[in-house]
DRENNU-384055 format. One line per 8 residues: number of its first residue (from 1); for each residue x, y, z of C-alpha. Coordinates in steps of 0.2 Angstrom, whole numbers, plus 5000, padded with zeros to 4 digits. Layout:
residues N
NUM = X,Y,Z  ...
//
This chain:
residues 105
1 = 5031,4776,5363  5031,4791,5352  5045,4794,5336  5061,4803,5346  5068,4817,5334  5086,4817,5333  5099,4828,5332  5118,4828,5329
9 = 5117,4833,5349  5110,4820,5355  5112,4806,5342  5126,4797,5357  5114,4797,5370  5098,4792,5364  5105,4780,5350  5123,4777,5352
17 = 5121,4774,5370  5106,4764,5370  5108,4748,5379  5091,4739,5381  5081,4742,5363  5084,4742,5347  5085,4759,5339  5077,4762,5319
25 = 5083,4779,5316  5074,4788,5299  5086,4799,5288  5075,4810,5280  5073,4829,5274  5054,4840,5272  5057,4841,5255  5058,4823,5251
33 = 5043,4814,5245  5043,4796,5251  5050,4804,5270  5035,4811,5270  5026,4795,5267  5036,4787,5280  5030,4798,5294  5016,4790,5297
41 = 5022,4771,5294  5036,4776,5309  5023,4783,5321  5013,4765,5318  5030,4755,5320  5034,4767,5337  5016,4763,5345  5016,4745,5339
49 = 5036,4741,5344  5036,4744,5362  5050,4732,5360  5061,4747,5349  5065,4766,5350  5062,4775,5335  5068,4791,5330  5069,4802,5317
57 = 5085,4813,5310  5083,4829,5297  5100,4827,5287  5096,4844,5281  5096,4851,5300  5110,4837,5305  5123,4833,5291  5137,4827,5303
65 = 5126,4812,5308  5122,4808,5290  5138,4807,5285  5145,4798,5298  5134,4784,5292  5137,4788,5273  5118,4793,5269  5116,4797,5253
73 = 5100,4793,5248  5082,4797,5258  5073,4789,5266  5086,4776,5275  5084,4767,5287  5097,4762,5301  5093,4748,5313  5107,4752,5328
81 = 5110,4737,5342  5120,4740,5358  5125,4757,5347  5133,4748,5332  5124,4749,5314  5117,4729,5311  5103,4734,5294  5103,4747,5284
89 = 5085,4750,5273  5085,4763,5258  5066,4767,5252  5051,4768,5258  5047,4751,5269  5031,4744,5277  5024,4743,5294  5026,4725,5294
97 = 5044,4723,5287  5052,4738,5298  5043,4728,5313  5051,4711,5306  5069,4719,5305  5068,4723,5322  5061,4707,5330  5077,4698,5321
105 = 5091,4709,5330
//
């Protein structure tokens, strides 16, 4: 499954609302160095975690979702069951522990 982008929009429908997967949603801006090496690791976990819906959210483009969930630092990661916050990750993360986190929730 490819990366979903996200937006304050429809942040309730593809996350909140939810129901079947797990949901690892990537705060991140263009400007922000380790995002950008996220990009790729997301588009692994996406393909390889059929299991999982990821998506990604610009807080630049989308600050009422980012402060909703008090981001402050990028890249964080939000791991979302049955629309409820269960793990929250700050920093760039591997394949392999992002794919981890989401098997155990």
């Amino acid at each position: 499954m490819a990366v979903v982008t996200l937006t304050d929009d429809n942040f309730q429908d593809e996350v909140l609302n939810e129901s079947d997967k797990a949901v690892l949603v990537d705060f991140w801006a263009p400007w922000c160095g380790p995002c950008q090496m996220m990009g790729p690791i997301l588009d692994d976990v996406a393909q390889e975690a059929d299991f999982a819906k990821v998506g990604k959210l610009n807080v630049d483009e989308n600050p009422n979702t980012a402060g909703q969930y008090g981001v402050m630092s990028i890249p964080t990661l939000i791991i979302f069951k049955g629309g409820q916050p269960v793990k929250q990750l700050v920093g760039v993360q591997s394949k392999e522990a992002l794919i981890e986190e989401l098997k155990n929730v």
